[in-house]
C-alpha positions as CSV (number, residue, x, y, z in Angstrom):
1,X,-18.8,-3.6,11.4
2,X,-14.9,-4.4,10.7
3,X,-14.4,-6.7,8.1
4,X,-12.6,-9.1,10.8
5,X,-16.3,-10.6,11.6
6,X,-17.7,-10.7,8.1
7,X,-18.8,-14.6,7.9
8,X,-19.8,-14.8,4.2
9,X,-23.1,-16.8,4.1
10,X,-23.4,-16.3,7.5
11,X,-26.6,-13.6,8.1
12,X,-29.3,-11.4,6.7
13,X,-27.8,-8.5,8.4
14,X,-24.2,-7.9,7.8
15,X,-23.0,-5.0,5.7
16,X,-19.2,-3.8,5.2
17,X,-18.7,-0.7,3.2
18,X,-15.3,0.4,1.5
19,X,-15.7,3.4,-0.1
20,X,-18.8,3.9,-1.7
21,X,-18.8,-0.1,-2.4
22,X,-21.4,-1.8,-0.1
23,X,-20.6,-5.5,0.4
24,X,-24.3,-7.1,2.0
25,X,-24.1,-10.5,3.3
26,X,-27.1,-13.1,2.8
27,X,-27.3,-16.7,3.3
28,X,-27.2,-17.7,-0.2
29,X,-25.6,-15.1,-2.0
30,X,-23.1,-11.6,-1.5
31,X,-24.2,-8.4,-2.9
32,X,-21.7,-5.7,-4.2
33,X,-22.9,-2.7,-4.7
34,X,-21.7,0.6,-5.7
35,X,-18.5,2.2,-6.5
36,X,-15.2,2.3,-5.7
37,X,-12.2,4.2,-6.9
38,X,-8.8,2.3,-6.4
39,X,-6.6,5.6,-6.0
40,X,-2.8,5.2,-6.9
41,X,-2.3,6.3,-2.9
42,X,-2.0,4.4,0.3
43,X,-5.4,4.8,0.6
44,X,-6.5,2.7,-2.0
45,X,-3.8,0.3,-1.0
46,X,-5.5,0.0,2.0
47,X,-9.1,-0.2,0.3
48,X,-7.6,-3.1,-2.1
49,X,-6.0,-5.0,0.4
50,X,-9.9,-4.6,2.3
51,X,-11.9,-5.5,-0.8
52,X,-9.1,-8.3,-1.6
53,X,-9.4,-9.7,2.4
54,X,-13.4,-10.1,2.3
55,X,-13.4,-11.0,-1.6
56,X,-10.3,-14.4,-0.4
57,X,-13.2,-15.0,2.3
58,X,-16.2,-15.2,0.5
59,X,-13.8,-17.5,-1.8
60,X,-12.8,-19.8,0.9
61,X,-16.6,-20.2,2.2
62,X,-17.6,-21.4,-1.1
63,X,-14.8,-23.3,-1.9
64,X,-15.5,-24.9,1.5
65,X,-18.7,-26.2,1.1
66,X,-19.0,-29.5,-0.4
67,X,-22.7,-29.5,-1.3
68,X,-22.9,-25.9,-3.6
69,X,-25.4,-26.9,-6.1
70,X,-24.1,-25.5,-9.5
71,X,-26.9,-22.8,-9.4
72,X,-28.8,-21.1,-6.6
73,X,-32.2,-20.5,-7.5
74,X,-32.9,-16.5,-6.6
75,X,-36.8,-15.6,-5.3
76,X,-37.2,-11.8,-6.5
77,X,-38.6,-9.3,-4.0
78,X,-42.1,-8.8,-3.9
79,X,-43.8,-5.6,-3.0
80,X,-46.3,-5.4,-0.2
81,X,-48.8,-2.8,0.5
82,X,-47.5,-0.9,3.7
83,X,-49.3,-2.6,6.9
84,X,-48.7,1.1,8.6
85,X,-50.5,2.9,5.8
């Protein structure tokens, strides 16, 4: 997916990846994970100006929305025995 249609908040589906860096997209939250290594090289200029472009966006969603609460309340995962097994 090109970074260009990342809607921050938007989905449970969309995932950009720079580097080894996986940004996930949720509705009430945006995971980072990974790595990535900023090289002195035009290559990580273009990875920081990438991680810098989606980071201004999820910035600008939040920023945007006049009724963020002060803390989202997070529901950890729960494990469920395998319907397939």
């Amino acid at each position: 997916m090109a970074d260009n249609a990342f809607a921050p908040f938007a989905n449970e589906s969309d995932v950009v990846r720079i580097g080894e860096l996986e940004i996930e997209n949720r509705v009430d939250r945006v995971a980072l994970q990974g790595g990535l290594a900023l090289t002195r090289d035009r290559a990580g200029l273009a990875q920081a100006r990438e991680l810098q472009g989606l980071l201004a966006k999820v910035v600008r969603a939040l920023e945007s929305d006049r009724d963020l609460p002060e803390r989202v309340q997070v529901v950890e995962a729960k494990t469920v025995k395998n319907p397939f097994a």
